[in-house]
BANU-224076 format. One line per field, with one value per atom (N, C-alpha, C): atom name; residue number from 1; residue in three letters; y, z, x. Coordinates in pm, whole numbers, m for minus. Last residue first. Example, Ala and Ser with C-alpha at 12.3 -4.5 7.8 and 13.67 -1.06 7.14 Angstrom:
BANU-224076
atom: N CA C N CA C;
n: 2 2 2 1 1 1;
res: SER SER SER ALA ALA ALA;
py: m225 m106 3 m569 m450 m330;
pz: 708 714 787 780 780 780;
px: 1285 1367 1290 1319 1230 1320;
END
This chain:
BANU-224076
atom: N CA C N CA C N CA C N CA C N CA C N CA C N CA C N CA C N CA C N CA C N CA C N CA C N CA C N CA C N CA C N CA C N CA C N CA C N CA C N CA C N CA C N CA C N CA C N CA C N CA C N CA C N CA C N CA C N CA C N CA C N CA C N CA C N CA C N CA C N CA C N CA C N CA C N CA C N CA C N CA C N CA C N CA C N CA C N CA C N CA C N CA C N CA C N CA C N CA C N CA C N CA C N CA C N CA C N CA C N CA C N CA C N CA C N CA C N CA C N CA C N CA C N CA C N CA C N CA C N CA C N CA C N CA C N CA C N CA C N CA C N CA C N CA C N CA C N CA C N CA C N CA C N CA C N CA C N CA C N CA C N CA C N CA C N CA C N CA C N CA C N CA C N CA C N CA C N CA C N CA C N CA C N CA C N CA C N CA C N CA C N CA C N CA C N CA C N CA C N CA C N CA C N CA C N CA C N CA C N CA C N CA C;
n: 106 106 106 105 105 105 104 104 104 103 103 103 102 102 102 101 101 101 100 100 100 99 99 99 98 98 98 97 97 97 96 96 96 95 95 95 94 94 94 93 93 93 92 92 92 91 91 91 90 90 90 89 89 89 88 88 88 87 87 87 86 86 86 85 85 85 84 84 84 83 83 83 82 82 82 81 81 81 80 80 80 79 79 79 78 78 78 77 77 77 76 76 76 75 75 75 74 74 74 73 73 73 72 72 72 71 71 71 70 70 70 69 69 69 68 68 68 67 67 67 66 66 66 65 65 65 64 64 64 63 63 63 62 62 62 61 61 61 60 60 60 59 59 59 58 58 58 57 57 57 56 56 56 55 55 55 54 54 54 53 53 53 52 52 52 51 51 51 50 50 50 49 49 49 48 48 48 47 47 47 46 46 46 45 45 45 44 44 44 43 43 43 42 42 42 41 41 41 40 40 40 39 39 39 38 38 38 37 37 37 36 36 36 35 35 35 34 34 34 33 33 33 32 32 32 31 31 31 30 30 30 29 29 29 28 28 28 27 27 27 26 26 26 25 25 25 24 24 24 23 23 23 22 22 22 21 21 21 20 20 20 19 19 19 18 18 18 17 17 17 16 16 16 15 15 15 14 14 14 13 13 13 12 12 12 11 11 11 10 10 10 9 9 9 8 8 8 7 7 7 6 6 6 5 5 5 4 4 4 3 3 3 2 2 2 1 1 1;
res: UNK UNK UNK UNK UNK UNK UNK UNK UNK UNK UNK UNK UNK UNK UNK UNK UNK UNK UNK UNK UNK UNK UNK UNK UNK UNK UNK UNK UNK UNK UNK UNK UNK UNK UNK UNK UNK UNK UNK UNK UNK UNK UNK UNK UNK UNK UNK UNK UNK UNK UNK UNK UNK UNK UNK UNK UNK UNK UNK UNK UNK UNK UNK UNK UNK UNK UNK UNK UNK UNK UNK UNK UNK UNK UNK UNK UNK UNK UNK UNK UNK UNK UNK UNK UNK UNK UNK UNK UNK UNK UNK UNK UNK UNK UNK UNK UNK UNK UNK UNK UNK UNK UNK UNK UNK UNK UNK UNK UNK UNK UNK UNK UNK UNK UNK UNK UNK UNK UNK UNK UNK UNK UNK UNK UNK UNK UNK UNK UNK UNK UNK UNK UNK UNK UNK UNK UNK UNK UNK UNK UNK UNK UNK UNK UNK UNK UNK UNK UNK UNK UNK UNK UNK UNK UNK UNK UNK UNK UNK UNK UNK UNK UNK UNK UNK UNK UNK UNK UNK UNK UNK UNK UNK UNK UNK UNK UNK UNK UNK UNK UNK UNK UNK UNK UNK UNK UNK UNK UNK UNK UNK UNK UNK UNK UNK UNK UNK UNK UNK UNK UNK UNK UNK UNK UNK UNK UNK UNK UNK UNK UNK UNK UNK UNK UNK UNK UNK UNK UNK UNK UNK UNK UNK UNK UNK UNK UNK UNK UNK UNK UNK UNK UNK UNK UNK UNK UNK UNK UNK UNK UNK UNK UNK UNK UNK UNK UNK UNK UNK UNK UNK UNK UNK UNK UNK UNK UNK UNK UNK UNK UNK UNK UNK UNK UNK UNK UNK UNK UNK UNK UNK UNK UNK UNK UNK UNK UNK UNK UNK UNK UNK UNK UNK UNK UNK UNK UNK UNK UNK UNK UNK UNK UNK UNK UNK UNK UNK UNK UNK UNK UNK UNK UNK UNK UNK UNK UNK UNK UNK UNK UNK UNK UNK UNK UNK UNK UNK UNK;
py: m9566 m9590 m9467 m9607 m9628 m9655 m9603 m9692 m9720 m9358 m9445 m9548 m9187 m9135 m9281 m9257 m9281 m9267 m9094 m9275 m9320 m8851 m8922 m9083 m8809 m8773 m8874 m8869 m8965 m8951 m8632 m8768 m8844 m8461 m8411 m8526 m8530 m8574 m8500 m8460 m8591 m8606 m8199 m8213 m8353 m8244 m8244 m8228 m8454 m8332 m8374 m8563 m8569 m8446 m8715 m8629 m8642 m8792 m8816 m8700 m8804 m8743 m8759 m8922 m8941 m8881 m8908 m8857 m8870 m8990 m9072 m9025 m8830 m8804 m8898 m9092 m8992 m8968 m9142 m9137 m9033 m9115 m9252 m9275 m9003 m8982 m9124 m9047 m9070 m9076 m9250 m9136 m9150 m9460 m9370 m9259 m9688 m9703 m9619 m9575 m9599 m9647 m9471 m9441 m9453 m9752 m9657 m9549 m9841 m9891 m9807 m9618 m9639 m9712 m9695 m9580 m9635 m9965 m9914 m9846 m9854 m9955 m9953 m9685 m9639 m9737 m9757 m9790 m9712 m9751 m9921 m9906 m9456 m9541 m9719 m9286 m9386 m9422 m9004 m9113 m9173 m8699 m8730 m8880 m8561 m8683 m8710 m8372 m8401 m8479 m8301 m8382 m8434 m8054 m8090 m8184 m7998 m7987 m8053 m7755 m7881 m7875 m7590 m7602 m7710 m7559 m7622 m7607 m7631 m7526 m7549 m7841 m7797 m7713 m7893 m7800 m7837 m8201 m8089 m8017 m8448 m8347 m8229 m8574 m8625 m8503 m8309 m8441 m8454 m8102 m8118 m8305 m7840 m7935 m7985 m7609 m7623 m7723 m7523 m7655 m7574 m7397 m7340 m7457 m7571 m7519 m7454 m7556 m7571 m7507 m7876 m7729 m7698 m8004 m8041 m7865 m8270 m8109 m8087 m8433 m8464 m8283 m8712 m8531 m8559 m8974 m8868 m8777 m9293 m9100 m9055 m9457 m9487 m9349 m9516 m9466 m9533 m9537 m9633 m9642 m9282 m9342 m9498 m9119 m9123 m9204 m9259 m9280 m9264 m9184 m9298 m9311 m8841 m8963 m9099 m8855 m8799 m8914 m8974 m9027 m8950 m8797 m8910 m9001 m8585 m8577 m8738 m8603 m8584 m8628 m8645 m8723 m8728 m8384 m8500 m8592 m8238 m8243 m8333 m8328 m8326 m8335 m8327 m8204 m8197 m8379 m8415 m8292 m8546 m8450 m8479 m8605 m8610 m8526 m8688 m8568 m8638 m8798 m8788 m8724 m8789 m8704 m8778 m9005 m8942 m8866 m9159 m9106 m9057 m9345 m9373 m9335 m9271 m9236 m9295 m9437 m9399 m9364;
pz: m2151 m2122 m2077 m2208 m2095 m2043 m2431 m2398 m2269 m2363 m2415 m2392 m2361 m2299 m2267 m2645 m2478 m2369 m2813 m2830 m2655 m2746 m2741 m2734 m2758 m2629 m2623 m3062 m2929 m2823 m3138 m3164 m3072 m3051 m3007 m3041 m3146 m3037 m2981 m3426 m3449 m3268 m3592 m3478 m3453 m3820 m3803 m3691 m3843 m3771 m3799 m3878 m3900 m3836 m3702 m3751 m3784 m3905 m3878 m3805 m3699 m3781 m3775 m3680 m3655 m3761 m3507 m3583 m3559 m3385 m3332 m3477 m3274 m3343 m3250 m3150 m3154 m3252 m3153 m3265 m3227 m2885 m2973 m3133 m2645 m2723 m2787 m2422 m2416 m2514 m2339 m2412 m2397 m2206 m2136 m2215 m2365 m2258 m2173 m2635 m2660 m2469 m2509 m2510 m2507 m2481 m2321 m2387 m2772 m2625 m2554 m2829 m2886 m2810 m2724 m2722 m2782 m2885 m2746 m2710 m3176 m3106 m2967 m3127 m3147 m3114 m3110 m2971 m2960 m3309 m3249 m3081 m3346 m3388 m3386 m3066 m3197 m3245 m2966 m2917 m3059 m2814 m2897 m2881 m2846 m2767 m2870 m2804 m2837 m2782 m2765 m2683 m2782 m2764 m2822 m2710 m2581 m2549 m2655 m2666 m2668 m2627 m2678 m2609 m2615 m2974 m2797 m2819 m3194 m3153 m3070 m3510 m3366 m3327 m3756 m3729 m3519 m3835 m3721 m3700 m3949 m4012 m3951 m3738 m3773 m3802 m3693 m3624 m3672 m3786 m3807 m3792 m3622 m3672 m3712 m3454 m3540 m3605 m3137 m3243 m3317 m2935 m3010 m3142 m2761 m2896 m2899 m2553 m2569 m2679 m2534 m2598 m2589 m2408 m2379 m2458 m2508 m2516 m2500 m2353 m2362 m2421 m2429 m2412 m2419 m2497 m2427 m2379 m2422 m2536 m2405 m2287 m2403 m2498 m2000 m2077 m2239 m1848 m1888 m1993 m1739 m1615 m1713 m1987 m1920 m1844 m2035 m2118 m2058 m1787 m1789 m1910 m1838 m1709 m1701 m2042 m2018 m1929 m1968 m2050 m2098 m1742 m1699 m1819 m1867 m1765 m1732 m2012 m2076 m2006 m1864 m1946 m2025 m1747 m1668 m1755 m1965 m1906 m1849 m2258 m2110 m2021 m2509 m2456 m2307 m2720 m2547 m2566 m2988 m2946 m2836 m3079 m3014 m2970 m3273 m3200 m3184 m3244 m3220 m3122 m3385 m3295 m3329 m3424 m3471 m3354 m3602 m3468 m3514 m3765 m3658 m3530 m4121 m3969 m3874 m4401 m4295 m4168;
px: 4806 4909 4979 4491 4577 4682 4369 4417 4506 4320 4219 4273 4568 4459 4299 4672 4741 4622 4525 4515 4568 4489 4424 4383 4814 4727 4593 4823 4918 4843 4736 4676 4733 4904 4751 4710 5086 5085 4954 5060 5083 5108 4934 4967 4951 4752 4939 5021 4502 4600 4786 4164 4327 4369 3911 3997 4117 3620 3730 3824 3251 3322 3503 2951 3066 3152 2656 2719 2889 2392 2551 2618 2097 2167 2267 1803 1914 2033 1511 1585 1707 1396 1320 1439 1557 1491 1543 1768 1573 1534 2030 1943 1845 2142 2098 2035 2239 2116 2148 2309 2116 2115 2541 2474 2333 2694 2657 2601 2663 2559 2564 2855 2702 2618 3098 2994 2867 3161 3080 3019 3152 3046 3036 3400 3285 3156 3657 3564 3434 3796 3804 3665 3842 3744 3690 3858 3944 3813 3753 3769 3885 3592 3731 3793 3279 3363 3470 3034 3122 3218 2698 2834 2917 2511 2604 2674 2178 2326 2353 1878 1988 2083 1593 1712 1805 1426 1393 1592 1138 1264 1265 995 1041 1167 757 838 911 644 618 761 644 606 587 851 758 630 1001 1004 856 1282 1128 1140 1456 1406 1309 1655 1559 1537 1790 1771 1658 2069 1937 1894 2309 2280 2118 2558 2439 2444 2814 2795 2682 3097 2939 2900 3320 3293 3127 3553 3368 3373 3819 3800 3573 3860 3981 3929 3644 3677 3789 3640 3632 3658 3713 3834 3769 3512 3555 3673 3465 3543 3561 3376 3516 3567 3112 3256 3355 3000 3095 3150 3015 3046 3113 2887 3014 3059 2571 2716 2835 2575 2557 2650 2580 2653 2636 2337 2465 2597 2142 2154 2294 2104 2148 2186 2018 2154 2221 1862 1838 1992 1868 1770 1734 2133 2083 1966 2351 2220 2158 2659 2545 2453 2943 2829 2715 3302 3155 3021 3552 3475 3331 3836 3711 3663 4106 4064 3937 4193 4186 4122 4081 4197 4130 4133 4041 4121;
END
């Protein structure tokens, strides 16, 4: 299992994003925030839906995924949010250093 991961998130409210960008960063729990808008198609409780979203991407370890996850559920709105987590590897072996240094604060 690697060490490092991305994790995606689903916002339909900016402030909301910016707010957990925000302090993941100032608590040095992710290295990097990639904020993306997307076009959604989904279906919520048997109902087709289309609406405007932000992507938040976050480049963290995986020793600090349970945090995230509180500073998120206490600022998301929605009743069921996407905490999609994905590994990464790389051969770029100081694009990983960046991140772990970055987090841990050295």
């Amino acid at each position: 299992m690697s060490k490092y991961c991305v994790i995606e998130i689903a916002y339909d409210n900016k402030d909301e994003v910016d707010k957990t960008k925000n302090e993941l960063l100032s608590k040095k729990l992710v290295a990097s925030c990639h904020v993306l808008e997307s076009e959604s198609s989904y279906i919520w409780r048997g109902e087709r839906k289309n609406k405007k979203e932000y992507l938040l991407e976050l480049l963290t370890m995986t020793t600090k995924i349970e945090e995230i996850k509180e500073v998120v559920k206490s600022i998301h709105s929605y009743e069921c949010f996407e905490f999609a987590t994905f590994p990464i590897t790389s051969i770029n072996e100081s694009y990983l250093d960046w991140i772990e240094k970055e987090i841990n604060n050295e």
